[in-house]
N, CA, C and O of each residue as an XYZ file, in Angstrom:
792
protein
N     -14.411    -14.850     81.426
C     -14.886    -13.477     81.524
C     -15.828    -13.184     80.358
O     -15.439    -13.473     79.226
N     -17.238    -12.543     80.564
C     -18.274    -12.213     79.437
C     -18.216    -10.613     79.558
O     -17.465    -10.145     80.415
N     -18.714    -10.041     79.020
C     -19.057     -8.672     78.588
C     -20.782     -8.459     78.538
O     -21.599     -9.051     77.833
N     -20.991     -7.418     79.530
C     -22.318     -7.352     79.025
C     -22.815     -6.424     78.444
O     -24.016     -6.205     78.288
N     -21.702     -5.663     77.993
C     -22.033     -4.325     77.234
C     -22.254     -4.613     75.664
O     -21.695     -5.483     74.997
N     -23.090     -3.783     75.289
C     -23.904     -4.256     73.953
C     -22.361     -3.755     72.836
O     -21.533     -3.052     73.414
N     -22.137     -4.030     71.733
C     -21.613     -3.530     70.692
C     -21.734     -3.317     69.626
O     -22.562     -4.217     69.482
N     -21.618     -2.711     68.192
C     -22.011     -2.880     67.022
C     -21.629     -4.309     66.254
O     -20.471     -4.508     65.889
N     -22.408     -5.032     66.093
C     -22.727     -6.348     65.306
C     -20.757     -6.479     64.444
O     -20.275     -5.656     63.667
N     -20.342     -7.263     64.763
C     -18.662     -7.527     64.101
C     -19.335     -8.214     62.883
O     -18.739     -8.063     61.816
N     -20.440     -8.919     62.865
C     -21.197     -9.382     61.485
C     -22.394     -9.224     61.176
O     -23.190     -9.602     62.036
N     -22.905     -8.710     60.058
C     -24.029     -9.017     59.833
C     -25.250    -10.160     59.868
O     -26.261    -10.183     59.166
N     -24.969    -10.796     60.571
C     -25.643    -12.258     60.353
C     -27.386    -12.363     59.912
O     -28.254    -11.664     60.433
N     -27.566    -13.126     59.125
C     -29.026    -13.472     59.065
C     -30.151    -13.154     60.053
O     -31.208    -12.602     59.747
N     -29.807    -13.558     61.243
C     -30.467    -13.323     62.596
C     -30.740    -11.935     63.061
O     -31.832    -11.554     63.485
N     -29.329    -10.980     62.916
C     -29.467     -9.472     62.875
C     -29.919     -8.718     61.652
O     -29.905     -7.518     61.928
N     -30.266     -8.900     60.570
C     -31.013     -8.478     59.296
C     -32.467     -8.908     59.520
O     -33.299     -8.102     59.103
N     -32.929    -10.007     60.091
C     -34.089    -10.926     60.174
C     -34.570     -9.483     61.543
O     -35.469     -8.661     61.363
N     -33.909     -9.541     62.472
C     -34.581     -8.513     63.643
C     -34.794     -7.121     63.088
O     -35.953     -6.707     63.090
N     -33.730     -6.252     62.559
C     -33.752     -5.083     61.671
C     -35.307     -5.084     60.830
O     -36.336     -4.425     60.978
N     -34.953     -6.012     60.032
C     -36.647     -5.908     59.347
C     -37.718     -5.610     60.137
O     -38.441     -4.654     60.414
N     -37.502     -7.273     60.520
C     -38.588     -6.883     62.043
C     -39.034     -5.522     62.839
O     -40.117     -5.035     62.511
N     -38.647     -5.196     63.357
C     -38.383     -3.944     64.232
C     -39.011     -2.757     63.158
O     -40.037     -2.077     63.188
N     -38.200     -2.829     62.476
C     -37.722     -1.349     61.338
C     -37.933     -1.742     60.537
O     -36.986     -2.336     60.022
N     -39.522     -1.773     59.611
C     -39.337     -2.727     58.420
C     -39.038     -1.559     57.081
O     -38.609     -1.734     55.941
N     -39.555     -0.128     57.943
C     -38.784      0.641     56.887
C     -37.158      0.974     56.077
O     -36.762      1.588     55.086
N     -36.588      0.180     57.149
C     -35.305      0.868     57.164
C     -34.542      0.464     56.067
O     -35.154     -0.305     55.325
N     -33.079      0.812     55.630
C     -32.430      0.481     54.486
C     -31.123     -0.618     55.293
O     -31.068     -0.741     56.517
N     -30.366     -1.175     54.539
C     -29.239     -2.093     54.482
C     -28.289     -1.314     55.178
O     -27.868     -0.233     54.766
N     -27.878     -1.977     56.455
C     -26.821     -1.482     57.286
C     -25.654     -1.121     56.863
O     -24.831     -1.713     56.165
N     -25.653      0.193     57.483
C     -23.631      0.039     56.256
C     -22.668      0.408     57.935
O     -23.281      0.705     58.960
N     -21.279      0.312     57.879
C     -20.345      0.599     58.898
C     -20.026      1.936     58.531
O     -19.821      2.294     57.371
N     -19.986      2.675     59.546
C     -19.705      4.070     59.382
C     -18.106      3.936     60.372
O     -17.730      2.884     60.890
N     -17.361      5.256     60.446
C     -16.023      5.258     61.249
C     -16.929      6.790     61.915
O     -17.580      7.576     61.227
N     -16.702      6.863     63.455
C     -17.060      7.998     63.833
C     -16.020      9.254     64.270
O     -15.123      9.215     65.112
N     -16.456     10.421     63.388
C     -15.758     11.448     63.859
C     -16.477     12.469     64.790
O     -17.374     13.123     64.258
N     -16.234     12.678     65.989
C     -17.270     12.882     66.760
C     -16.875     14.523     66.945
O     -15.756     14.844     67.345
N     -18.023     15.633     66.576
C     -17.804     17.176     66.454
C     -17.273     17.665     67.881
O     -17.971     17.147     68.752
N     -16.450     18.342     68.326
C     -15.837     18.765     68.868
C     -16.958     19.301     70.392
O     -16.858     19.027     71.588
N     -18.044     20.210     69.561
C     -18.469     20.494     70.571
C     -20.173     19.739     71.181
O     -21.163     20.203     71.747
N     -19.824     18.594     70.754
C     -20.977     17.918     71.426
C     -20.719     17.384     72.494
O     -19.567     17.525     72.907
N     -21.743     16.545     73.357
C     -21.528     15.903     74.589
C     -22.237     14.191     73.921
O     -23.011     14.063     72.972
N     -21.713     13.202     74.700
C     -21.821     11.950     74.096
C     -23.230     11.738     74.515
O     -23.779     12.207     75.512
N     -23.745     10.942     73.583
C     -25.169     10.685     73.475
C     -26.537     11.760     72.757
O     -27.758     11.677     72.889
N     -25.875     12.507     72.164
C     -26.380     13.944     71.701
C     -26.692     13.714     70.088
O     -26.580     14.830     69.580
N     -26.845     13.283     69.633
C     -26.492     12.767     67.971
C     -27.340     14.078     67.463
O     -26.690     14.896     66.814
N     -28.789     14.369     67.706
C     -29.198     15.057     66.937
C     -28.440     16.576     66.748
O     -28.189     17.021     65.628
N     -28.141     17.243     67.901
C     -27.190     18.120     68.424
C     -25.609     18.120     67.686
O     -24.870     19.064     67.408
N     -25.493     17.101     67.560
C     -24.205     17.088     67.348
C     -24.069     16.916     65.557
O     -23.100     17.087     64.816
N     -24.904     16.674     65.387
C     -25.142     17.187     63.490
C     -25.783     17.891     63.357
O     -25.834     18.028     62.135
N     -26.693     18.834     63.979
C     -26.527     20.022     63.676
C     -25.604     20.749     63.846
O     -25.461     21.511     62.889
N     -24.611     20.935     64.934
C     -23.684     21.262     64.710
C     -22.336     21.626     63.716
O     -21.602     22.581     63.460
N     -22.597     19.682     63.203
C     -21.565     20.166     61.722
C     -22.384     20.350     60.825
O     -21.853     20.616     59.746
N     -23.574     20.317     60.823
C     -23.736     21.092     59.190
C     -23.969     22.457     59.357
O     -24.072     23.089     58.305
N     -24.117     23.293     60.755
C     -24.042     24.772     60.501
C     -22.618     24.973     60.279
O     -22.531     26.113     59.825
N     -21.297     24.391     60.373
C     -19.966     24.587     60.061
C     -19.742     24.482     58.971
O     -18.770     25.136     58.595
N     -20.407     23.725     58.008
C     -19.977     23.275     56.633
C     -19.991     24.766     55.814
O     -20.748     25.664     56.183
N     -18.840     24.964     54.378
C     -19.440     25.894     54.316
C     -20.260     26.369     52.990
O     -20.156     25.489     52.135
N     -20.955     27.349     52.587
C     -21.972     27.506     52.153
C     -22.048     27.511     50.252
O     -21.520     28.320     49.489
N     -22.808     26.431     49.954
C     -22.754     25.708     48.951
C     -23.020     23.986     49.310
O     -23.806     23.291     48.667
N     -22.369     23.599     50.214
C     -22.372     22.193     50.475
C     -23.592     21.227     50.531
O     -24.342     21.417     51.488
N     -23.884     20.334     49.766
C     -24.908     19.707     49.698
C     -25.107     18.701     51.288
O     -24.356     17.781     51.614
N     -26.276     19.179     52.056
C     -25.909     18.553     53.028
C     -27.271     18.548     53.956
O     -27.985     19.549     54.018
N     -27.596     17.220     54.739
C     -28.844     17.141     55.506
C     -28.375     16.291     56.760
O     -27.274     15.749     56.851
N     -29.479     16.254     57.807
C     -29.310     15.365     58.889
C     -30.402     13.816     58.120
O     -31.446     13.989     57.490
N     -29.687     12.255     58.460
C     -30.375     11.499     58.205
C     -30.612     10.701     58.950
O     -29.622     10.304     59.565
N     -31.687     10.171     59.241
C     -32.062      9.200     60.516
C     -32.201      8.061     60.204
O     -32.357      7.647     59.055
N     -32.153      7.286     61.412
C     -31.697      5.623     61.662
C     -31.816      5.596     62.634
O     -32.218      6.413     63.463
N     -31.158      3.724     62.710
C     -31.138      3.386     64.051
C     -29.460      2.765     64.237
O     -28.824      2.250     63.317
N     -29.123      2.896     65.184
C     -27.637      2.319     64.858
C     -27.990      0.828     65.708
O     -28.840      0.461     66.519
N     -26.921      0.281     65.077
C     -27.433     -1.245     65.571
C     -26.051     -2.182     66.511
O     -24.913     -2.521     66.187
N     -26.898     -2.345     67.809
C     -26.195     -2.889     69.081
C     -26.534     -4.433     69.279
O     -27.659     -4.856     69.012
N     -25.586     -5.206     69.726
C     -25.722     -6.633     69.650
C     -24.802     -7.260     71.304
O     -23.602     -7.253     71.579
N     -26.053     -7.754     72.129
C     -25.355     -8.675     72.809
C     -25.006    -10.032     72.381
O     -25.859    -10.870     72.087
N     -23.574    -10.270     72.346
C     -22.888    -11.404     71.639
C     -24.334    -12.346     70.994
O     -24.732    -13.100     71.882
N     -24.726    -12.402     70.393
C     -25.808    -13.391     69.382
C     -26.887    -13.722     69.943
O     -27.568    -14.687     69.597
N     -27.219    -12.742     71.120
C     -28.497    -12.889     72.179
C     -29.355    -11.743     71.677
O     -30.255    -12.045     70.893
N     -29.197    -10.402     72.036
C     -29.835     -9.852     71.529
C     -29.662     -7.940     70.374
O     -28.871     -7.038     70.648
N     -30.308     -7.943     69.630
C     -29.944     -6.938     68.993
C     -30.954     -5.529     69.540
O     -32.178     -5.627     69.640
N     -30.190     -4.254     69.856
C     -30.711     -3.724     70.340
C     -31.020     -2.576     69.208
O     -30.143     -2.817     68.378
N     -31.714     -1.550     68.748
C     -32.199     -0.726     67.920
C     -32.081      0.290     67.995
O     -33.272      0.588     68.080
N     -31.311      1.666     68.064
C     -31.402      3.002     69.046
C     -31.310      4.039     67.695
O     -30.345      4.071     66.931
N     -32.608      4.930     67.570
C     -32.636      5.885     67.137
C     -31.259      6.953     67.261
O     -30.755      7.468     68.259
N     -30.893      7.044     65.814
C     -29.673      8.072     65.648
C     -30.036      8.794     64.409
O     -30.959      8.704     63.599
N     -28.924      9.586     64.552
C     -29.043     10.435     63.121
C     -27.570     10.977     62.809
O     -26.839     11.479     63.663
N     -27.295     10.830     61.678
C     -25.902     11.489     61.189
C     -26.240     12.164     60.219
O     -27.344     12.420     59.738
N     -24.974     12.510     59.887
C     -24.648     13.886     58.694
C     -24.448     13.583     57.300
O     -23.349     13.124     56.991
N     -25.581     13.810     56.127
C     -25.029     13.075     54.976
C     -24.490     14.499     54.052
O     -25.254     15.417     53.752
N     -23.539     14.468     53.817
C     -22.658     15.366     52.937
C     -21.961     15.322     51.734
O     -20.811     14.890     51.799
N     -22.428     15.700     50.555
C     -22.078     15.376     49.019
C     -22.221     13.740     49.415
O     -21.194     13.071     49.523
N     -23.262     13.263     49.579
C     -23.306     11.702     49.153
C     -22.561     11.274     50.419
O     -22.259     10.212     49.873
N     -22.190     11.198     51.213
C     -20.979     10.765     51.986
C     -22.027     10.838     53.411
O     -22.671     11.845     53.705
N     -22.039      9.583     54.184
C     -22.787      9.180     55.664
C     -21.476      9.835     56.607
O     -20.278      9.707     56.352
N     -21.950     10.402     57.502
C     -20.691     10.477     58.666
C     -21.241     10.845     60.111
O     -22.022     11.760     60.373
N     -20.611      9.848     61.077
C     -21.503      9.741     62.454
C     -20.545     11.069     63.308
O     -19.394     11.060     63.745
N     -21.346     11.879     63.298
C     -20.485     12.916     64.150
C     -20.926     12.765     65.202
O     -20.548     13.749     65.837
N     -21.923     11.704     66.283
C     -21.527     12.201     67.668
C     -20.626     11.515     68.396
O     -19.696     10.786     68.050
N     -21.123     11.925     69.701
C     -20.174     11.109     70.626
C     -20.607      9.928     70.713
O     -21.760      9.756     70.319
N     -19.994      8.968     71.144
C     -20.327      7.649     71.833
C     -20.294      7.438     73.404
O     -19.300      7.805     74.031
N     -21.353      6.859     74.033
C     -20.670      6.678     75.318
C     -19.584      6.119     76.090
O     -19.059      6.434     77.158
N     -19.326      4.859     74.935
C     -17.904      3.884     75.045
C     -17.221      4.302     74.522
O     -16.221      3.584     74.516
N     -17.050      5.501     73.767
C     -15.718      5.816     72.694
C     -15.490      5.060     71.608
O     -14.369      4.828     71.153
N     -17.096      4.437     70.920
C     -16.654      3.707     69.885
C     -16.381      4.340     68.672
O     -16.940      5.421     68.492
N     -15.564      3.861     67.702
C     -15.024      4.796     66.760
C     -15.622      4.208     65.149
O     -15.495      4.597     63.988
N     -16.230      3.217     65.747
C     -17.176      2.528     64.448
C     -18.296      2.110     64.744
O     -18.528      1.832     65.920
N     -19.185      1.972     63.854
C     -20.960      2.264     64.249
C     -21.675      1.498     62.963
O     -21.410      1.653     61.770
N     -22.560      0.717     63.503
C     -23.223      0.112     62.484
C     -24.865      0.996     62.198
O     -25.789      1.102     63.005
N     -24.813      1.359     61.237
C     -26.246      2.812     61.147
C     -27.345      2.072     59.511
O     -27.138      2.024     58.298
N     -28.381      1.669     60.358
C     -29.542      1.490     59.237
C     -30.425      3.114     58.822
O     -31.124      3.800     59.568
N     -30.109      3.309     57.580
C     -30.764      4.745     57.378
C     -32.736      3.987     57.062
O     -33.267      3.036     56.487
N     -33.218      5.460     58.072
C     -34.862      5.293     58.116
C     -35.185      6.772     58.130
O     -35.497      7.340     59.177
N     -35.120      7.314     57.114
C     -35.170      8.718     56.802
C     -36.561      8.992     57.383
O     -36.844     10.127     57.766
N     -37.713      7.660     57.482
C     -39.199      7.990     57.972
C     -39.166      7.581     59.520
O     -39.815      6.618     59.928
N     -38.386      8.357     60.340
C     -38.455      7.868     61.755
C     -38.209      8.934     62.746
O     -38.222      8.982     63.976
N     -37.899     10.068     61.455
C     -37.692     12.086     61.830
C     -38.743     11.568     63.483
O     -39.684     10.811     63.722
N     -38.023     12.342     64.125
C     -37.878     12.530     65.761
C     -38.844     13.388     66.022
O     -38.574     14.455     65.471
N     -39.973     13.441     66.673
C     -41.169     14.814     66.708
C     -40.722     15.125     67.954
O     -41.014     16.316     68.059
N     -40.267     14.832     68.824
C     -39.935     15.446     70.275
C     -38.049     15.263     71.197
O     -37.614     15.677     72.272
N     -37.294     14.247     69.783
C     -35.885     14.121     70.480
C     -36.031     12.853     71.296
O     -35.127     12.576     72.084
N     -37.025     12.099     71.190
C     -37.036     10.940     71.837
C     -37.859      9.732     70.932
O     -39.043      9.956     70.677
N     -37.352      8.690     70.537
C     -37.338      7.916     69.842
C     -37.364      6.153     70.563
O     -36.263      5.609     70.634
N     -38.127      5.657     70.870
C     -37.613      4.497     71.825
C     -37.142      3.817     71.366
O     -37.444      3.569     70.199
N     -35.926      2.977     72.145
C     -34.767      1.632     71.385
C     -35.975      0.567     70.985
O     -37.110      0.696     71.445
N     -35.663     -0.325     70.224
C     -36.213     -1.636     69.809
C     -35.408     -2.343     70.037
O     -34.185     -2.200     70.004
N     -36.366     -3.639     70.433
C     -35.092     -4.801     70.481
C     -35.341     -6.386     69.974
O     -36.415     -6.877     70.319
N     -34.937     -6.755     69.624
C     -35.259     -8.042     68.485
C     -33.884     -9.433     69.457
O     -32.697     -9.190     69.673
N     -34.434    -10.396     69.725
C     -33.910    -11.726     70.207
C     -33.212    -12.317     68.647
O     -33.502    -12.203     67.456
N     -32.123    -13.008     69.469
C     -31.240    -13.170     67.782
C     -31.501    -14.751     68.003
O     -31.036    -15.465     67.114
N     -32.078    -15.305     68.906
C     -32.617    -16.635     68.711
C     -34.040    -16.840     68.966
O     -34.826    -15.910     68.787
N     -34.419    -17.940     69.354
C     -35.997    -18.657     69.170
C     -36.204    -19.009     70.843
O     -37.268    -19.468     71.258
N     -35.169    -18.760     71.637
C     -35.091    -19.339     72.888
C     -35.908    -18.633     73.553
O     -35.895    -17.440     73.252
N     -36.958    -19.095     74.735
C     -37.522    -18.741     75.525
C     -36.788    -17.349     76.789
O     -37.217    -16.385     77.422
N     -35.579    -18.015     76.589
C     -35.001    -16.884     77.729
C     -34.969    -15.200     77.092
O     -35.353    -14.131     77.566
N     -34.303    -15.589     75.774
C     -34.082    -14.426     74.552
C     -35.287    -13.873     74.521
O     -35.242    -12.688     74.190
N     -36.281    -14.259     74.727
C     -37.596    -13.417     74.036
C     -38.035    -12.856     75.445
O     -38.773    -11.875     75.353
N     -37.750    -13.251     76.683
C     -37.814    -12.799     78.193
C     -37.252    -11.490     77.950
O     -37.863    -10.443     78.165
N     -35.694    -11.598     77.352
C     -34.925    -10.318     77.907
C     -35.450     -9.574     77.135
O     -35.598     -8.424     77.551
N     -35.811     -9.800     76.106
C     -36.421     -8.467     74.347
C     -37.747     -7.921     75.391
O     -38.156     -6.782     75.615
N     -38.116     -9.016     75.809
C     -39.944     -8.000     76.740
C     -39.349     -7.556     77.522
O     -39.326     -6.377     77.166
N     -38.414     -7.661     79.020
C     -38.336     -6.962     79.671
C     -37.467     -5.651     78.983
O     -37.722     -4.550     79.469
N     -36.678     -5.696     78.120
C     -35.712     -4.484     77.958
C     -36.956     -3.528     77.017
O     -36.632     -2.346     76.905
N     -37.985     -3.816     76.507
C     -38.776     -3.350     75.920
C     -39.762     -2.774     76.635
O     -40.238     -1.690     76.297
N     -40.346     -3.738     78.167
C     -40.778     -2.556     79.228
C     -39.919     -1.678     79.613
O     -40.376     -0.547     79.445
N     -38.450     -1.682     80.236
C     -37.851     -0.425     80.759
C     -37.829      0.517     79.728
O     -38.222      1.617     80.119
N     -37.526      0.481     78.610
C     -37.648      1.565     77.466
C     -39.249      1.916     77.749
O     -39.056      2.538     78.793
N     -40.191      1.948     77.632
C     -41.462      2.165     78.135
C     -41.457      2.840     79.315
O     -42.131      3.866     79.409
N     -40.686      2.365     80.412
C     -40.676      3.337     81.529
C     -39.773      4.317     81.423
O     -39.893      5.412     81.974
N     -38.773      3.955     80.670
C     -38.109      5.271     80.630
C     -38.319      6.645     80.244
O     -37.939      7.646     80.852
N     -39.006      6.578     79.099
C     -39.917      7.694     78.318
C     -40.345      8.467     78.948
O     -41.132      8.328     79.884
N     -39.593     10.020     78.252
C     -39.234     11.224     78.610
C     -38.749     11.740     80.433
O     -38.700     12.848     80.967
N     -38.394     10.022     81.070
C     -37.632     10.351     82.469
C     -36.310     10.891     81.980
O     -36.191     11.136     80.779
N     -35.117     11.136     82.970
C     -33.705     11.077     83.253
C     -33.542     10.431     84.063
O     -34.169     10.419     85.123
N     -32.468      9.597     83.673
C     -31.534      8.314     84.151
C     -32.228      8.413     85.925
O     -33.076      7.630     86.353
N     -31.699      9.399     86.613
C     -32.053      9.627     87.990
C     -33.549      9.157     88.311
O     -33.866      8.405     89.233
N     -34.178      9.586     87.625
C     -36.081      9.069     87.384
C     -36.187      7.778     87.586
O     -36.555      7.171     88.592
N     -35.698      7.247     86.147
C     -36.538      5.956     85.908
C     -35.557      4.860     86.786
O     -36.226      4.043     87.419
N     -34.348      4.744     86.896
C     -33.455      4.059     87.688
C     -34.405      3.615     89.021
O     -34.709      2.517     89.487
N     -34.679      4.821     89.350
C     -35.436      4.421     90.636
C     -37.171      3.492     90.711
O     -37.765      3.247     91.761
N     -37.465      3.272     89.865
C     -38.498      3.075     89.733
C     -38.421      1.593     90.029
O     -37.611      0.930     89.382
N     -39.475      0.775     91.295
C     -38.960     -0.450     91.147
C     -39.206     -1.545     90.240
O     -38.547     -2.584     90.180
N     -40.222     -1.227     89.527
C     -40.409     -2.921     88.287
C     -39.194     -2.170     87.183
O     -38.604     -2.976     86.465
N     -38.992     -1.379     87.102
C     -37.355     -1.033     85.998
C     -36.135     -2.093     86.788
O     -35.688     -3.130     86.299
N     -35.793     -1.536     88.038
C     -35.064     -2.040     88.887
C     -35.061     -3.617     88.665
O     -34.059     -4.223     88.284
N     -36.080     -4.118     88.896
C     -36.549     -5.448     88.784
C     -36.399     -6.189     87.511
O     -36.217     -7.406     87.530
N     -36.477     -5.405     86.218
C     -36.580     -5.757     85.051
C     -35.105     -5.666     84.632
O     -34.856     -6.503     83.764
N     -34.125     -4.965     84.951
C     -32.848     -4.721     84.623
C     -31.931     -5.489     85.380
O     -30.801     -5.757     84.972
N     -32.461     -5.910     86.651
C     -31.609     -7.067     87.163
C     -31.846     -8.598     86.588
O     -31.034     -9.482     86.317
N     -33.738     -8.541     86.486
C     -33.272    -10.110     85.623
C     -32.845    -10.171     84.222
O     -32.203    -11.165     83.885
N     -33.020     -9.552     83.630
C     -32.331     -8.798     82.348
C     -30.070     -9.511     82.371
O     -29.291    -10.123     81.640
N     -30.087     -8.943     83.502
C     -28.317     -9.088     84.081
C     -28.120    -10.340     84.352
O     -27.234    -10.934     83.738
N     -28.969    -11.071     85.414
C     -29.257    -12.214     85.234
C     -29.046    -13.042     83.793
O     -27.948    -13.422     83.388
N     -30.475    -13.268     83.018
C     -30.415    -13.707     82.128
C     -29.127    -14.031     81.424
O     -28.533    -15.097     81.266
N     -28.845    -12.686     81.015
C     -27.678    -12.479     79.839
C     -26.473    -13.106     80.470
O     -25.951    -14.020     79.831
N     -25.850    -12.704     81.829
C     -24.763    -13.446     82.711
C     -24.763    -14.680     82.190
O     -23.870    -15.006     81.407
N     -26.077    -15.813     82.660
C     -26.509    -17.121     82.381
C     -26.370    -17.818     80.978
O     -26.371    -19.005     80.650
N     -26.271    -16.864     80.403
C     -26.487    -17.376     78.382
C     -25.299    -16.961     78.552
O     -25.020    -18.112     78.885
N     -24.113    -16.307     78.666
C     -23.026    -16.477     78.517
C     -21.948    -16.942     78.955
O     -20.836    -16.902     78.428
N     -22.451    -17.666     80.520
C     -21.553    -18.526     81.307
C     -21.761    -19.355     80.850
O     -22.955    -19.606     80.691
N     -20.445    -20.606     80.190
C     -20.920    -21.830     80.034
C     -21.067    -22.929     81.378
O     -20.488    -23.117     82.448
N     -22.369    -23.599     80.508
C     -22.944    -24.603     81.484
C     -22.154    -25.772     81.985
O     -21.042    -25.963     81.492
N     -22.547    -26.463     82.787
C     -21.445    -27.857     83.248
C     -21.106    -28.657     81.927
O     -19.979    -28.982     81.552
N     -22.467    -28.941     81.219
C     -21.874    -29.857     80.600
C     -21.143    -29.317     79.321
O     -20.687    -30.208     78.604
N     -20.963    -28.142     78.937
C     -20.097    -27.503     77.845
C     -18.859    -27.597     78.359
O     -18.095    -28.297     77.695
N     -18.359    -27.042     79.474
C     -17.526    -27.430     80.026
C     -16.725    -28.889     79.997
O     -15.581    -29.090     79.587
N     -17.546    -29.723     80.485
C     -17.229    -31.298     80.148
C     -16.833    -31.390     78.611
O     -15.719    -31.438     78.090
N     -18.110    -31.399     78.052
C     -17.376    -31.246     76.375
C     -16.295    -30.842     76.108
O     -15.492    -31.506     75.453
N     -16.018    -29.474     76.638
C     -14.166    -28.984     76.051
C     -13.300    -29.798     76.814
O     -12.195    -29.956     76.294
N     -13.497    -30.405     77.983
C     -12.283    -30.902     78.718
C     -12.123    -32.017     78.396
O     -11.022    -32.538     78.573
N     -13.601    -33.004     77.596
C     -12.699    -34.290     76.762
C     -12.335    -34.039     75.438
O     -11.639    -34.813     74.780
N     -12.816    -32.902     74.996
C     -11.751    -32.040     73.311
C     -10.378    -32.260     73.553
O      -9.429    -32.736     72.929
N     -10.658    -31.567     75.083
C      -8.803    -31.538     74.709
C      -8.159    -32.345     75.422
O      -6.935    -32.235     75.344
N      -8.763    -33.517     76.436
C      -7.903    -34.630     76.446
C      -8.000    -35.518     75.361
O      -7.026    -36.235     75.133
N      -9.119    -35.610     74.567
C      -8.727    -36.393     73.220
C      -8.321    -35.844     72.170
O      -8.671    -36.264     71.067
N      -7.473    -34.760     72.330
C      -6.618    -34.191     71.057
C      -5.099    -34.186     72.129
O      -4.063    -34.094     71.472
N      -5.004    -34.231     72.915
C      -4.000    -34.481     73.654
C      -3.366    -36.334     73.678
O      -2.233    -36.814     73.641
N      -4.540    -36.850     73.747
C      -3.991    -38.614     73.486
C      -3.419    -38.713     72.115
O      -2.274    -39.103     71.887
N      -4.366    -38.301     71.127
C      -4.215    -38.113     69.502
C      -2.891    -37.373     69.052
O      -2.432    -37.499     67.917
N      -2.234    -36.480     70.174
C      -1.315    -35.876     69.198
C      -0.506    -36.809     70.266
O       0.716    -36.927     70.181
């Protein structure tokens, strides 16, 4: 069983710092945030949803909205880039929105120079290898972000080279994470020759 849902990076690796630059060469050193998500936002709302807590905070509190990108990783294929913004308060980062998965930890590169002129910001996406297929899925997921711009989900979904681009996209990634015949073979004489051996 694979997963094809993206997640926040479990490591920093060389490969995901190497794309970050890339992409975002403004940006600062990723840190892990824990998310407390404001009560009255709706998930996917980030800018909304820190404004929110800093009109609650109360008055005296040193406090701004700061922008980034939070950083998404298909298992060591590809890293995805998505404009966010959280709440920095007396010194202190904190991701108040929602998540769409309910994640409760968030990997956030601060790019204080990436302030939002219209609430729409397009994802970036950086290949975490050199492979021909990897650099397929980074162009196509880099056209649908292109078509997506300023649609709703209902819009651009329908559109057919999106359609087209998001299935071989599913494709792809399926393929890089099913192992092949002969990996297969490999583990099954691992473990009949650790099975003779013991």
């Amino acid at each position: 069983m694979f997963a094809l849902t993206a997640k926040p990076p479990a490591c920093l690796t060389d490969a995901i710092l190497a794309g970050l630059k890339d992409q975002c060469p403004q940006a600062g050193p990723p840190v892990r945030l824990q998310v407390r998500p404001h009560l009255s936002t709706t998930p996917c709302q980030c800018y909304a949803a820190v404004a929110a807590h800093l009109e609650g905070l109360p008055a005296g509190t040193t406090a701004r909205m700061l922008f980034g990108w939070l950083l998404w990783e298909f298992s060591g294929v590809l890293l995805i880039l998505e404009h966010h913004a959280v709440a920095e308060v007396d010194g202190v980062l904190l991701d108040v929105a929602r998540h769409l998965y309910g994640e409760t930890e968030v990997v956030f590169a601060p790019d204080p120079a990436t302030a939002p002129l219209d609430n729409s910001v397009a994802n970036r996406f950086a290949g975490l290898s050199g492979s021909s297929v990897v650099r397929r899925i980074a162009q196509l997921k880099r056209r649908n972000t292109e078509l997506e711009q300023g649609e709703p989900p209902r819009v651009f979904t329908r559109i057919p080279e999106w359609q087209r681009n998001d299935a071989e996209v599913y494709r792809l990634l399926t393929d890089l994470q099913r192992p092949n015949a002969r990996e297969r073979a490999k583990r099954r004489k691992r473990v009949v020759t650790t099975q003779k051996s013991g």
